[in-house]
N, C-alpha and C positions, 0 to 999 in steps of 0.2 A: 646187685642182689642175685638168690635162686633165679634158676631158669626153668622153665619148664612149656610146653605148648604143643601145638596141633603135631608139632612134627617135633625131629629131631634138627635144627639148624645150629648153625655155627652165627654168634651174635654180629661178625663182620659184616654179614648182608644185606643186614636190617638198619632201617632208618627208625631212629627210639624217638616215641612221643610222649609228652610230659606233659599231663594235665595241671592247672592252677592248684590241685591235689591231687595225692595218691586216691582211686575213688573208693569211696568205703564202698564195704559188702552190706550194710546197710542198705536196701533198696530204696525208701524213700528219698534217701541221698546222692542216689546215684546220678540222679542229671543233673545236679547242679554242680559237681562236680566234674562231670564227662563233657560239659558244653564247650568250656574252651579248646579242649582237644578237638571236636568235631568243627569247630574254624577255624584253627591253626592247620589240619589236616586238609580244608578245604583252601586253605592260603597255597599248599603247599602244591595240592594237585591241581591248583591251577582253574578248577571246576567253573567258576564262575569271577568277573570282578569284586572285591573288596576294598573298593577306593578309600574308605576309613577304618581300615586297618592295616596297621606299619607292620613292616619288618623287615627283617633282615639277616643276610649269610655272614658267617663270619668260619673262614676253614679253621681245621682241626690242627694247622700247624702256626698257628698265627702269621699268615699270610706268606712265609716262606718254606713251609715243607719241614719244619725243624723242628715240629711239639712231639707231643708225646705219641699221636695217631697221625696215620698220614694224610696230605693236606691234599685236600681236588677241588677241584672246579665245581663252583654253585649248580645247583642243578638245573635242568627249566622244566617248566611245566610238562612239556610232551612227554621227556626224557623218561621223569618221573611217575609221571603217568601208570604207564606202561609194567613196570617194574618194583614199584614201592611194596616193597615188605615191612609190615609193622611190629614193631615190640613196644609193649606198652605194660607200664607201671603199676603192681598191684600190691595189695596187702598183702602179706606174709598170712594170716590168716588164711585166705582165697587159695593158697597153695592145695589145702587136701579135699578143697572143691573140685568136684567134678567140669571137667571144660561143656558137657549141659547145665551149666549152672547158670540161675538168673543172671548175677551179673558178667558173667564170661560170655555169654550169650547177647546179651547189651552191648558190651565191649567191641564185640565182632562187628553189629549192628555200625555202634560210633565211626569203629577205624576206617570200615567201609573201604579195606583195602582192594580191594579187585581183585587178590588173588587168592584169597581164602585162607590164607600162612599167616599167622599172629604166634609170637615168642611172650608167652608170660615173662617178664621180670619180676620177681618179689622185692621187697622190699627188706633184705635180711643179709647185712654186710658181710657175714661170715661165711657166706653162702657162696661168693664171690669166685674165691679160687680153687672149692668143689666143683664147680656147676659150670663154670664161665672159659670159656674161652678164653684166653686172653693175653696180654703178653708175661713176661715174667719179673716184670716189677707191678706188677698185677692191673694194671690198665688193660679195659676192657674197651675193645673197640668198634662202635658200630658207624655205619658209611652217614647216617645223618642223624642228627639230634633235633627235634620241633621242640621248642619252649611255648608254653604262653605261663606269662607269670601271672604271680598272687593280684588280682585287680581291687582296686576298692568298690563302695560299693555302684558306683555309676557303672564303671568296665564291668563289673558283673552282668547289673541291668542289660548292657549292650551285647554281651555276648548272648544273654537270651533272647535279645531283639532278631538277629540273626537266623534265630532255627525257625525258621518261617517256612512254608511247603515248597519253595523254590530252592534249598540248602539240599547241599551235595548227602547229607546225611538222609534224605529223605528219596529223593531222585535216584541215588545207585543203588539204597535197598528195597526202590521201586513201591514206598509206601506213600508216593503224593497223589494220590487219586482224587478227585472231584465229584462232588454231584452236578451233575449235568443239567440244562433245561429238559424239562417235562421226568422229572426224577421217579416220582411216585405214582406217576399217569404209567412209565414204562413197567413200573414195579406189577402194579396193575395190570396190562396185559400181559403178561408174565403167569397172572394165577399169581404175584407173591406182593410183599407191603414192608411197610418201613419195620425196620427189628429194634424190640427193647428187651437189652439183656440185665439181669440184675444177679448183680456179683453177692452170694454170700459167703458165709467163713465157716469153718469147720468148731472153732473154739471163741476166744471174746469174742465180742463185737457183732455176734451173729445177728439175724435179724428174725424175732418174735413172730409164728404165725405170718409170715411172708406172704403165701400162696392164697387163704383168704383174704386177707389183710391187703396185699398190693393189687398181686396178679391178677384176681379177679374182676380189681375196682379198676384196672389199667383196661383191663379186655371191655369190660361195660361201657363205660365213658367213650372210648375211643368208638364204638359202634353207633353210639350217640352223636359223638361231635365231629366223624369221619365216616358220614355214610359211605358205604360203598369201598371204601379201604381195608386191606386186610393189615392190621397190625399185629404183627406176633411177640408174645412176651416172651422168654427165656430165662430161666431162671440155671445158674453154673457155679458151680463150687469151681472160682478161677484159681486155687492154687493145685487144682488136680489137672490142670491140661500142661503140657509142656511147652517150654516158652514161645516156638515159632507156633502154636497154637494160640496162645494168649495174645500173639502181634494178629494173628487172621481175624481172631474171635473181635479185637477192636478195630479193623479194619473194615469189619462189615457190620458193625454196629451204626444204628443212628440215634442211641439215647440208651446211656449206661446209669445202673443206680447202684449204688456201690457205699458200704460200711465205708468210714476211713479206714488207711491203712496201707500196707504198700502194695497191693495191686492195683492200685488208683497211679502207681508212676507208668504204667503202661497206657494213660491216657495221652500219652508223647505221640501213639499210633492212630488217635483217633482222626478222623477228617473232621477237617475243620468246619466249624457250626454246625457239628455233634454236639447234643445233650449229656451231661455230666451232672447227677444231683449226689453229691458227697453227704452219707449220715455220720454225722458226730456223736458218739456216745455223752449225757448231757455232762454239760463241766469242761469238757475237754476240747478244744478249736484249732490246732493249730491248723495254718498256712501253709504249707510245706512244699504243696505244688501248685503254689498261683500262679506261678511261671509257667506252665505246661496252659495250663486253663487261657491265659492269655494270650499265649505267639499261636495256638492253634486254632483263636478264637469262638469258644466254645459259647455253649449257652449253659452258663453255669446257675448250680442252686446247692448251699449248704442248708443243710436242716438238720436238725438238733431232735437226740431224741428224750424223750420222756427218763427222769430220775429209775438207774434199776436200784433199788435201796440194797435188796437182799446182795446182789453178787458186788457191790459195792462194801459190805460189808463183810462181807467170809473172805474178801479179797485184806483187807486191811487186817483181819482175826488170823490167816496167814500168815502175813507179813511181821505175827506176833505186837502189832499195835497196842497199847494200853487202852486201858477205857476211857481214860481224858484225851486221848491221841484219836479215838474213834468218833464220839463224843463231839470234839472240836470239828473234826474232819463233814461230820453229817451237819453239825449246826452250820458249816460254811454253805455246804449244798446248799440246805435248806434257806439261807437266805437266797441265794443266789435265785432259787425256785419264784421266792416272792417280788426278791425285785425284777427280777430279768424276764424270767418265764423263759429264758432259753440259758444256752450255754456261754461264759464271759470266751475270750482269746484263753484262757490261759487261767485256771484257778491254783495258786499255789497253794501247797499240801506238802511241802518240803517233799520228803522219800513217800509218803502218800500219793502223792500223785498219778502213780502209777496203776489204784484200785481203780483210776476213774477210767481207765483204757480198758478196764475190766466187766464192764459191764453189755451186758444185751441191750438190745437196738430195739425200743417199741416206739419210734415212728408218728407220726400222724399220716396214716398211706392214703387219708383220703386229699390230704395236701399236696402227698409225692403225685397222685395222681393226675392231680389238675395240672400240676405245672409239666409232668413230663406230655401227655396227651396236647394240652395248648402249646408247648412248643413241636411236638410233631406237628400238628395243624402247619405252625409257622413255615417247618421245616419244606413243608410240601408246596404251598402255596410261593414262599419266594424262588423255589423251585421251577413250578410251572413253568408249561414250555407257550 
């Protein structure tokens, strides 16, 4: 495909990594697609053992020097080490994104190459012998190629089992940190106390009267149930900070409350047994990052918020819906309201669907509050030194 990246390189240098997909620019999507590169890359530099994960070299001339690129010797860990430059596979989309772009910024993060030189490849075959280097029957040559293939859905599962605080993707971008014994006691003589940030959004999904509604009932409670602890709320419009911003801002978090959405995939950075309370606008539930929630071992809580009728509504009147198409769409709510009282997985709506992402967040925050303040308690006390 195009090329394009940090620098100007000639694609011979670089060793080309192949994720089980091209990673969309979709952010929510992004790690479940960038995990197998991040073990295939850790297969490769050697970082750690992977006693159950195979592979294998196979050179570039089928074992006599005669293919189409020229054949060398497997490489070894140290070798490699040292010198690996990555080129890795992107959307053709991603091209007129800026390399500060969430997910180029991600990328960099996954490759984890040591040397800071990443070569975009697009994904845009005509691109090839514009852009590419190469020979002139148009093969393009780079010094190694990392596969991991399409897995089913077990290898998936595994390959997320793997991104655990001790993977080389955490380790060399120096984001495996710990809470120590006596965590909060230190915090404490310090003048400071555990942080709860709470992510809102600039458009859907925002969240209703916040600042009375949560922040006050978090600071109250917490003064109640943590004599003597200073805990600070924080309230951040997170799609206005820049991305090595957003990796700090959850680095030094100990309990995030956050709309769904895709800045809930930057809980990849959180430390582990950090609080995580995802709202659901009601109707709408997906899953998207249990995966994150789990290898990081979070102490997770989804909550659903309360039916917004109105921006459910202008959403659907938009979208030019008929009045038996609106109609339907509210009487589905509405049952859902009486039998469930919260949100199903998943309410189909055919092309409707989509009003239900649209709606504002009113919460029960005297709910959010208990459970995030009783998990600080937690946090402090398994803590202690």
């Amino acid at each position: 495909g195009g090329v394009g990246g940090d620098g100007e390189f000639g694609a011979g240098g670089f060793d080309f990594l192949a994720m089980m997909r091209t990673p969309r620019y979709h952010i929510p999507h992004f790690w479940s697609d960038a995990t197998a590169m991040v073990i295939a890359l850790e297969v490769l530099l050697g970082a750690r053992g992977r006693g159950n994960v195979s592979y294998a070299w196979r050179d570039g001339g089928g074992g006599g020097g005669g293919g189409r690129c020229d054949a060398a010797a497997p490489p070894t860990p140290d070798s490699v080490r040292s010198r690996t430059r990555i080129a890795v596979l992107m959307e053709e989309r991603l091209r007129r994104y800026g390399n500060d772009s969430w997910v180029k910024e991600a990328t960099r993060l996954a490759a984890a190459s040591g040397t800071g030189d990443l070569l975009w490849v697009y994904d845009d075959a005509d691109a090839v012998a514009r852009e590419v280097r190469g020979r002139r029957d148009g093969t393009v040559c780079f010094r190694s190629v990392v596969l991991a293939h399409e897995p089913g859905e077990a290898l998936r599962n595994f390959y997320y089992q793997q991104l655990d605080n001790d993977a080389m993707f955490y380790e060399r971008n120096r984001l495996g940190a710990h809470r120590g014994k006596g965590y909060c006691e230190s915090l404490a003589a310090a003048g400071d106390g555990p942080v709860i940030f709470v992510f809102d959004r600039k458009n859907q999904r925002r969240f209703v009267d916040v600042d009375a509604g949560l922040v006050a009932r978090v600071e109250t409670l917490a003064a109640q149930r943590l004599p003597g602890t200073v805990v600070r709320v924080i309230k951040v419009e997170f799609s206005d900070l820049p991305f090595r911003e957003q990796v700090a801002t959850m680095q030094g978090a100990d309990a995030v409350v956050a709309a769904h959405g895709a800045g809930i995939a930057n809980a990849i950075f959180l430390r582990p047994r950090s609080v995580l309370i995802e709202v659901f606008p009601f109707g709408y539930m997906p899953r998207v990052f249990s995966f994150i929630v789990t290898r990081r071992r979070l102490r997770y809580h989804p909550v659903v918020s309360a039916p917004d009728h109105d921006a459910f509504v202008a959403c659907l009147e938009k979208r030019k819906a008929t009045e038996e198409e609106v109609e339907s769409a509210l009487a589905t709510i509405r049952r859902v309201a009486r039998r469930e009282g919260r949100a199903m997985d998943q309410v189909r709506l055919s092309q409707l669907n989509i009003c239900l992402r649209h709606q504002d967040l009113r919460p029960d925050y005297e709910e959010i509050a208990e459970k995030v303040v009783d998990d600080i308690k937690w946090l402090c006390e398994s803590n202690a030194a």
